[in-house]
TORBA-594082 format. One record per residue (C-alpha): residue number from 1; residue in one letter; x, y, z. Coordinates in nm, 3 decimals, decimal comma. Layout:
<recs>
<NUM 'a' <X Y Z>>
...
</recs>
This chain:
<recs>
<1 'x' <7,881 10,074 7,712>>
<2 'x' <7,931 9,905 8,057>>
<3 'x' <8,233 9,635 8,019>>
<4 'x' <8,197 9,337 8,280>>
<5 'x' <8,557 9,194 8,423>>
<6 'x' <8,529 8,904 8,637>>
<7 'x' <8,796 8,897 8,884>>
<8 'x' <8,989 8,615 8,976>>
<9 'x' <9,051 8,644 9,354>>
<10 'x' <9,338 8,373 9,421>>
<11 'x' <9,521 8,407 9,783>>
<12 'x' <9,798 8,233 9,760>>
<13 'x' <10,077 8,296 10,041>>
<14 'x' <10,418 8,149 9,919>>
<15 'x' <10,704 8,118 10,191>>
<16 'x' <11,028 8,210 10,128>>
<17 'x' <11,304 7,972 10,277>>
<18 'x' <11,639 8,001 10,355>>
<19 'x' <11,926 8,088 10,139>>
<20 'x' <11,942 7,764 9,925>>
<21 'x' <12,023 7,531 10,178>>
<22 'x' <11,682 7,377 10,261>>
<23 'x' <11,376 7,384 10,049>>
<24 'x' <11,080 7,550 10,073>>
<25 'x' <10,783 7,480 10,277>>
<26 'x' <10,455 7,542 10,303>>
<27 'x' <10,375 7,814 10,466>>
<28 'x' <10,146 7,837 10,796>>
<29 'x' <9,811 7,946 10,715>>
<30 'x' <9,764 8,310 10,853>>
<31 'x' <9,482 8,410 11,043>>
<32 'x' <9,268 8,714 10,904>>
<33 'x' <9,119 8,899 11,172>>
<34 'x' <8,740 8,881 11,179>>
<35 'x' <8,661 9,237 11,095>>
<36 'x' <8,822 9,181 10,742>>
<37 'x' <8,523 8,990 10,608>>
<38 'x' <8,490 9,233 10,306>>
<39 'x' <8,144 9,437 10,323>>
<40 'x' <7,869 9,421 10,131>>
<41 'x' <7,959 9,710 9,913>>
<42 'x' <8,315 9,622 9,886>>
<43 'x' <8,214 9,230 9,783>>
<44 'x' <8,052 9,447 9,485>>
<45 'x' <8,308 9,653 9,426>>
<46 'x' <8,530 9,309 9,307>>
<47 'x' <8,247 9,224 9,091>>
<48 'x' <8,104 9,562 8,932>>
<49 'x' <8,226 9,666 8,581>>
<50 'x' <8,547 9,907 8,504>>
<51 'x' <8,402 10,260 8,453>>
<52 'x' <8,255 10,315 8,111>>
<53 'x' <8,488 10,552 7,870>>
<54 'x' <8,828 10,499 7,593>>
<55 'x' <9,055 10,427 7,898>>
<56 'x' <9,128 10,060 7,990>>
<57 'x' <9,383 10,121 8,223>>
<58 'x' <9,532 10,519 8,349>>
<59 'x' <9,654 10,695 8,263>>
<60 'x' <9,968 10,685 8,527>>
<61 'x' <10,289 10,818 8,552>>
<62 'x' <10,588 10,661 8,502>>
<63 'x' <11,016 10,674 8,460>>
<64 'x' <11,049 11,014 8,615>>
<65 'x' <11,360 11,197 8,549>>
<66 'x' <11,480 11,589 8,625>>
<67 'x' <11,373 11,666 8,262>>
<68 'x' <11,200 11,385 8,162>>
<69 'x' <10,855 11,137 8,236>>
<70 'x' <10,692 10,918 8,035>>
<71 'x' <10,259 10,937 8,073>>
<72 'x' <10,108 10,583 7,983>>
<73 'x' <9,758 10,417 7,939>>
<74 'x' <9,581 10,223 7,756>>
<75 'x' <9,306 10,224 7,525>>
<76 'x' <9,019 10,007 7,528>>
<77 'x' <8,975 10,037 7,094>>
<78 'x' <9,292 10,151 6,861>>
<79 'x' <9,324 10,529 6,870>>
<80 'x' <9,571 10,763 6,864>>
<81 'x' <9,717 10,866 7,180>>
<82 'x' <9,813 11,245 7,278>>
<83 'x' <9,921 11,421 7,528>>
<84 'x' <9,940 11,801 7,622>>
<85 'x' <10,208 11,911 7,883>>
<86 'x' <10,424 12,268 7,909>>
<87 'x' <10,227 12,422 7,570>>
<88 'x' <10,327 12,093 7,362>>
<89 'x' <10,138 11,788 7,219>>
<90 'x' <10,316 11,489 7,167>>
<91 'x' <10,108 11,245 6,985>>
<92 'x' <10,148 10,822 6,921>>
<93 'x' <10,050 10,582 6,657>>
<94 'x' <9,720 10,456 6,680>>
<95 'x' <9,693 10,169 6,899>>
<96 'x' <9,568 10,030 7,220>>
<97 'x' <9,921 10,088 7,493>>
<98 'x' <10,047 10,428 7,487>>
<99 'x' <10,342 10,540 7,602>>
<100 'x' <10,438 10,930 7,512>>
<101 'x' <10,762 11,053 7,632>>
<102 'x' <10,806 11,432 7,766>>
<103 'x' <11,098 11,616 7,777>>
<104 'x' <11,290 11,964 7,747>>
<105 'x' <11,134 11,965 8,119>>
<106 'x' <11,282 12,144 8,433>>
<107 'x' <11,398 11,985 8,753>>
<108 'x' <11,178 11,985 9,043>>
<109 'x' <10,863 12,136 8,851>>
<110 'x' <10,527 12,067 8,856>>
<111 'x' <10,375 12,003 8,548>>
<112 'x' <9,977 11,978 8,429>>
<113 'x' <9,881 11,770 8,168>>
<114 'x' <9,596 11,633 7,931>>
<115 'x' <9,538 11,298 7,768>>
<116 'x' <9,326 11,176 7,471>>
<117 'x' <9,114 11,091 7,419>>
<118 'x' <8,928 11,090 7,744>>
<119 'x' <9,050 11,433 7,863>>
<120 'x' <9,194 11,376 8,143>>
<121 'x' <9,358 11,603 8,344>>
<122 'x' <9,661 11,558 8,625>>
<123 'x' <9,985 11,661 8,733>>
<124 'x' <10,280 11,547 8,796>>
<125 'x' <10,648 11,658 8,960>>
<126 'x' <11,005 11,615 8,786>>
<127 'x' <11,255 11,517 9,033>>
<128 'x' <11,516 11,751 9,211>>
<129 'x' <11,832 11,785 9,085>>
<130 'x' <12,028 11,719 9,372>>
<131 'x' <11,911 11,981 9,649>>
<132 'x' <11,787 11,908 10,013>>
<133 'x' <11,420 11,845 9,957>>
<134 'x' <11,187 11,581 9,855>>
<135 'x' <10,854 11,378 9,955>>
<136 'x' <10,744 11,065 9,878>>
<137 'x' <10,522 10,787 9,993>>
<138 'x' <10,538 10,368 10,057>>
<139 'x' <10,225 10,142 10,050>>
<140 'x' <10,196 9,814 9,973>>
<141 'x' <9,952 9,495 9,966>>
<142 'x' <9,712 9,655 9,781>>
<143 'x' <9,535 9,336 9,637>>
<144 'x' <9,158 9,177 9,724>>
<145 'x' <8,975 9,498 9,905>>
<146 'x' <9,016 9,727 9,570>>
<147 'x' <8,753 9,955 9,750>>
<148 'x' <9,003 10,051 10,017>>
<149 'x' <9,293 10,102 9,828>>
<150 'x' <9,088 10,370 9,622>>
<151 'x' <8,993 10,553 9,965>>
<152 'x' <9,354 10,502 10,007>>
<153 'x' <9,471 10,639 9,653>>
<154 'x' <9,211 10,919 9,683>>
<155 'x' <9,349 11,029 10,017>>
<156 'x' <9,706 11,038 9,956>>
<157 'x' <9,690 11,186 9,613>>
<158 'x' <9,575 11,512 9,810>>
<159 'x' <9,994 11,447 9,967>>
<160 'x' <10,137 11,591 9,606>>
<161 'x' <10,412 11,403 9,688>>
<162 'x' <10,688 11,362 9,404>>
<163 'x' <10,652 10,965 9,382>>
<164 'x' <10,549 10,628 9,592>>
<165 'x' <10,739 10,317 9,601>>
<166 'x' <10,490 9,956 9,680>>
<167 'x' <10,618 9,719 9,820>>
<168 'x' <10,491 9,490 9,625>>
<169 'x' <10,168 9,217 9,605>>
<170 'x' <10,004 9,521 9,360>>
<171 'x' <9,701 9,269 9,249>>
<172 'x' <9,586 8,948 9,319>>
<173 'x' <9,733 8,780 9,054>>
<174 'x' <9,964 8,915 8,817>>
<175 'x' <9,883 8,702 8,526>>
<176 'x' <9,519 8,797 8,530>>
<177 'x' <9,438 9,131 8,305>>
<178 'x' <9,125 9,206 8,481>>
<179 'x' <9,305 9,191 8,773>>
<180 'x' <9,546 9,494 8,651>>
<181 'x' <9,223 9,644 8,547>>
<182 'x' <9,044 9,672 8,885>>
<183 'x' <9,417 9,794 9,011>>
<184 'x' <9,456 10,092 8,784>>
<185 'x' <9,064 10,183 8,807>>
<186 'x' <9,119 10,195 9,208>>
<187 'x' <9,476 10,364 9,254>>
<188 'x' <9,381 10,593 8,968>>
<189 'x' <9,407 10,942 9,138>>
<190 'x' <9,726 10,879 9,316>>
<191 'x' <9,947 10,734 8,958>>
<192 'x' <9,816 10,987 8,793>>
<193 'x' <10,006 11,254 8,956>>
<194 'x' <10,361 11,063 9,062>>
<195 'x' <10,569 10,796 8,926>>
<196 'x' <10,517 10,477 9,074>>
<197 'x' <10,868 10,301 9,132>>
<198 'x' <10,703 9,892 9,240>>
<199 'x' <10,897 9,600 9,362>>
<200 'x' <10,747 9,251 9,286>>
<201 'x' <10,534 9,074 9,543>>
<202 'x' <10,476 8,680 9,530>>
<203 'x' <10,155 8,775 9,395>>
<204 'x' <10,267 8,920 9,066>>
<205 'x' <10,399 8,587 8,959>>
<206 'x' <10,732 8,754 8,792>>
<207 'x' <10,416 8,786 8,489>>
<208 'x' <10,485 8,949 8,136>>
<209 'x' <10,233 9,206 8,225>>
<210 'x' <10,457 9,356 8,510>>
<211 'x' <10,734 9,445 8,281>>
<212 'x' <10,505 9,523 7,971>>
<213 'x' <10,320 9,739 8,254>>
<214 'x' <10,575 9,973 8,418>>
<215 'x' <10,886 10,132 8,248>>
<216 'x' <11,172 10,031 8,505>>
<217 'x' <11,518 10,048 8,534>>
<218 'x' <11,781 9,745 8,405>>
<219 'x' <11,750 9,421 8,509>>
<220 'x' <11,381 9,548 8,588>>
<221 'x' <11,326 9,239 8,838>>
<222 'x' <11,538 9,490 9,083>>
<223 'x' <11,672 9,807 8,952>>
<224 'x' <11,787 10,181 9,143>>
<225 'x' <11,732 10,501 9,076>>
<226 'x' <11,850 10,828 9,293>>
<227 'x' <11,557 11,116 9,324>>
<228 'x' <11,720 11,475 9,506>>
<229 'x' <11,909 11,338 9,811>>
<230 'x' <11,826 10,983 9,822>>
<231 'x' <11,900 10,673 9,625>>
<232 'x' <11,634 10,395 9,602>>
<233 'x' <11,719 10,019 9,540>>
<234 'x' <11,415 9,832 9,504>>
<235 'x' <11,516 9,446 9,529>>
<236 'x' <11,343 9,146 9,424>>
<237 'x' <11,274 8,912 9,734>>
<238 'x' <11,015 8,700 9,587>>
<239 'x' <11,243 8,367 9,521>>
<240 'x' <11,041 8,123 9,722>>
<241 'x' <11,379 7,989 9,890>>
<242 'x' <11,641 8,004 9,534>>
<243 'x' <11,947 8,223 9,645>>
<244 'x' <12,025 8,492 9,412>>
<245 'x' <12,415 8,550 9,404>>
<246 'x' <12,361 8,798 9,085>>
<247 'x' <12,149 9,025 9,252>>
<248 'x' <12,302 9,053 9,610>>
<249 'x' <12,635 9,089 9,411>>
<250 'x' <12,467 9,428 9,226>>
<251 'x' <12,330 9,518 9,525>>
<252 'x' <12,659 9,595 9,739>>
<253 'x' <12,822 9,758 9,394>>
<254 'x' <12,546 10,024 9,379>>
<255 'x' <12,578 10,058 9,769>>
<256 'x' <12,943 10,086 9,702>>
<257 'x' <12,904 10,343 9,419>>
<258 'x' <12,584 10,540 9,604>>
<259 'x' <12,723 10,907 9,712>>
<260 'x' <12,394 10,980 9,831>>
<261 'x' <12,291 11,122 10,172>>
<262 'x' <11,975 10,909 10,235>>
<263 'x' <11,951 10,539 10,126>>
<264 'x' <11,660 10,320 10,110>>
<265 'x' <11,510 9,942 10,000>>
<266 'x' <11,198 9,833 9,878>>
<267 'x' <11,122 9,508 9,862>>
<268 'x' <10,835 9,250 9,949>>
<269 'x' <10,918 8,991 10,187>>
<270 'x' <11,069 9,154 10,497>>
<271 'x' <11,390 9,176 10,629>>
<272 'x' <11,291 9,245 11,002>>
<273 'x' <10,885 9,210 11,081>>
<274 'x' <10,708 9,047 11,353>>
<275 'x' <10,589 8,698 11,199>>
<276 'x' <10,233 8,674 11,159>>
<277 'x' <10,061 8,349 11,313>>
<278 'x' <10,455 8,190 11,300>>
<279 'x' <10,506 8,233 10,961>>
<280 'x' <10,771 8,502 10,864>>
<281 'x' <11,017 8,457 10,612>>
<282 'x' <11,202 8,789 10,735>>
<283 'x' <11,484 8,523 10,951>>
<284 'x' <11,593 8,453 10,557>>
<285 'x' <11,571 8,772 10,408>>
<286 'x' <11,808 8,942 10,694>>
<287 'x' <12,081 8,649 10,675>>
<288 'x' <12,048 8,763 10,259>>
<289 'x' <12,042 9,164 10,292>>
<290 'x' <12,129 9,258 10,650>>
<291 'x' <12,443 9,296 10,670>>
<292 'x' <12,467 9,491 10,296>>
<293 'x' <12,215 9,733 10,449>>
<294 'x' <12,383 9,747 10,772>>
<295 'x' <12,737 9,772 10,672>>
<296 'x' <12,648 10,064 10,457>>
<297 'x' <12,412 10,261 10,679>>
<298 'x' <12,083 10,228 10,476>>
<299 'x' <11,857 10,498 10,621>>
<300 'x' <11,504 10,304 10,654>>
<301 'x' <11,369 9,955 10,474>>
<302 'x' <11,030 9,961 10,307>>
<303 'x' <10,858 9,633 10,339>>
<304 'x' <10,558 9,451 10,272>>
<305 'x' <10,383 9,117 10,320>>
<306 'x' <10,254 9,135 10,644>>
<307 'x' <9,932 9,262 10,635>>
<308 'x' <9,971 9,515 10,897>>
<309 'x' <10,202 9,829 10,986>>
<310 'x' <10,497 9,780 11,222>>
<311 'x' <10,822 10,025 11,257>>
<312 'x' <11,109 9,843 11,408>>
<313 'x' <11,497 9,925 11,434>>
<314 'x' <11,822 9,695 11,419>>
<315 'x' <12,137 9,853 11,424>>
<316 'x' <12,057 10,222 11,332>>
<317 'x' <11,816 10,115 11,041>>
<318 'x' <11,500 10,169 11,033>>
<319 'x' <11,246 9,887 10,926>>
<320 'x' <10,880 10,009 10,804>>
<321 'x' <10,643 9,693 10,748>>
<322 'x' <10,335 9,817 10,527>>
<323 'x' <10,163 9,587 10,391>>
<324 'x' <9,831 9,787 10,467>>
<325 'x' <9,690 9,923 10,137>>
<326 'x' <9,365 9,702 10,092>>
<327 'x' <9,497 9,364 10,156>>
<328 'x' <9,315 9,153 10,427>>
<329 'x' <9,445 9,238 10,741>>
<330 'x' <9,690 8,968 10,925>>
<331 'x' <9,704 8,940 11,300>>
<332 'x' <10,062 9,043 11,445>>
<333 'x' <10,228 8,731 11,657>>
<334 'x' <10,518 8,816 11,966>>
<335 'x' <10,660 9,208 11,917>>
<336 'x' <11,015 9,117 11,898>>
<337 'x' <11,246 9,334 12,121>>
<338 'x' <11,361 9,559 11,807>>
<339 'x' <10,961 9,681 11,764>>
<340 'x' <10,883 9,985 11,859>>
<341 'x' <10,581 10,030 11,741>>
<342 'x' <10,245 9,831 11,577>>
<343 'x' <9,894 9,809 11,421>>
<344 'x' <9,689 9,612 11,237>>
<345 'x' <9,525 9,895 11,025>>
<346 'x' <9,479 9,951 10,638>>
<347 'x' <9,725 10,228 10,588>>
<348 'x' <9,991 10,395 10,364>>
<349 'x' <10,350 10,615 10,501>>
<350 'x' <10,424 10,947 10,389>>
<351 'x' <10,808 11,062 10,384>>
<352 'x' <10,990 11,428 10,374>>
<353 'x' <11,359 11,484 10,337>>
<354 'x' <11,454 11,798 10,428>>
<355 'x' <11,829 11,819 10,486>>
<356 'x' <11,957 11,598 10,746>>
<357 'x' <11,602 11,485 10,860>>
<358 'x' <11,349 11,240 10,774>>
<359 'x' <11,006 11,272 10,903>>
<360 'x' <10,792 10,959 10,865>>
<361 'x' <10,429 10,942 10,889>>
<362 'x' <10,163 10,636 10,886>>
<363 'x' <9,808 10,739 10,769>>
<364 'x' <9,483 10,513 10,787>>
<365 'x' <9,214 10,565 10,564>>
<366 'x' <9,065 10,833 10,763>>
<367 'x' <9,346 11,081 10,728>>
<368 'x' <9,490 11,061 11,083>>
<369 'x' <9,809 10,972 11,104>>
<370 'x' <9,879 10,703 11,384>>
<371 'x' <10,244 10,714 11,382>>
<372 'x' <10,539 10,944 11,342>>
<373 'x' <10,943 10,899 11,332>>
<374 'x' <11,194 11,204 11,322>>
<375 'x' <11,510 11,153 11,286>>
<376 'x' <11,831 11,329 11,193>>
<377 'x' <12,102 11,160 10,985>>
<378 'x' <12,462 11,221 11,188>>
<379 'x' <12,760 11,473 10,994>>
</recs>
């Protein structure tokens, strides 16, 4: 039976001040571009029912480890919830969320796997144990236009890559279930085969369902984890102009403690981005993280907000806006003099590590990709 979920489309952009010492405003209204007016099948698409069958929401990959991952969905009736990987079946109580915990698994291996009920079938990598190697990609602003970011999930699930961090503004409202509904339904194919590691947007609200949603690491709000070469530290920008000693505090200890060759952030509001229309709260967020990201030689910065893809660099860092994932595109004000590239174009990036060298691609939603960064990290 055909389940109707009305969606509750709510754009609301929320500025983010300065550190504390002023306090917020209201932000500038930004200017969609005209070609954004959502077609008629994608004005459907918001409307039309979840697909019919026992799965509400996944199922989707999550807290990936070198011998471990946890596969969760949930049910639309209480079941029980099992899962075949590697020759086992691990089984839960009957319910509606399922989480089911693997492990005894090897580092760097792809595994297959079934769920029930449903029967679905997908894959999934454990990350490297140290090594050289490793692939992953960033998207972000994935809200409004759910039929893009499934041409979008469809297209880079075909990548394989290990994982994908978002830069956050997942749905349109984070306190709205349908609204996770429509999110999981679209991005299906791509979290079913990689973990996905999200930062929160101004758009999730700091809601109960994000946490209840996605297995993360302590304090959750912002948390790191290290995959092969590279340690991740996805930070919480989303305080609407309220410093946050605590967190820039645990940020520079795990920069202090990191040993690892490649760094990068993930966060929503952007540290270095062309403003859109005037409005940019990126002069804030760089007087917060710069310096901790310069000072200890952060490889690249994933962020998100703008609706639009931009690669700029600042002192040997490397600053990736994509906000590009199915959001409403935003017009891009001034290029600042650190820009070196720009497009307003629904999009996600694609990373490899291999050794010293990152290779960084931007895809749109035909496959091509539009831009490319190599670079090699010095001795």
């Amino acid at each position: 039976m055909s389940r109707s979920l009305a969606l509750s489309a709510v754009l609301l952009l929320a500025s983010s001040c300065g550190p504390g010492e002023a306090p917020p405003q209201a932000p500038v209204p930004r200017k969609m571009l005209p070609s954004e007016e959502p077609s008629k099948q994608e004005s459907f698409l918001l409307k039309a029912p979840a697909q019919d069958g026992p799965i509400r929401r996944g199922p989707y990959v999550q807290a990936v480890g070198t011998t471990t991952a946890t596969i969760c969905f949930e049910l639309w009736q209480d079941a029980e919830g099992t899962v075949e990987c590697d020759g086992k079946k691990r089984s839960s109580v009957p319910g509606t969320r399922h989480e089911i915990a693997l492990t005894g698994l090897r580092p760097y291996t792809r595994y297959d796997y079934t769920v029930q009920p449903g029967e679905v079938k997908a894959s999934f990598r454990t990350s490297p144990e140290g090594g050289d190697e490793l692939s992953f990609l960033a998207w972000g602003d994935c809200r409004t236009y759910y039929e893009r970011l499934a041409r979008m999930a469809s297209l880079a699930a075909k990548d394989l890559a290990d994982f994908s961090v978002h830069t956050g503004d997942l749905v349109d409202e984070g306190t709205v279930p349908e609204d996770w509904d429509r999110f999981f339904e679209a991005a299906a194919p791509l979290l079913r085969t990689g973990a996905l590691w999200p930062s929160m947007g101004n758009h999730e609200y700091d809601a109960k369902l994000y946490y209840e949603l996605f297995i993360l690491p302590d304090p959750e709000r912002y948390y790191t984890f290290v995959a092969g070469p590279a340690q991740f530290y996805i930070l919480d920008a989303d305080w609407t102009g309220r410093r946050d000693p605590k967190q820039a505090a645990w940020f520079e200890s795990e920069l202090q403690k990191s040993r690892s060759r490649f760094k990068f952030v993930v966060l929503h509001q952007p540290v270095l981005s062309c403003p859109c229309d005037d409005y940019s709260p990126a002069t804030s967020m760089y007087r917060i993280f710069g310096g901790l990201i310069e000072r200890y030689r952060v490889t690249a910065v994933f962020q998100g907000h703008n609706h639009n893809y931009q690669r700029a660099e600042r002192n040997g860092v490397l600053y990736i806006t994509t906000g590009g994932a199915g959001a409403p595109l935003y017009s891009i004000g001034d290029l600042g003099k650190e820009t070196k590239f720009a497009k307003v174009v629904n999009h996600y990036c694609r990373v490899r590590l291999s050794g010293r060298r990152m290779t960084l691609e931007a895809v749109d939603l035909n496959g091509a990709v539009f831009d490319r960064d190599e670079r090699t990290l010095p001795p």
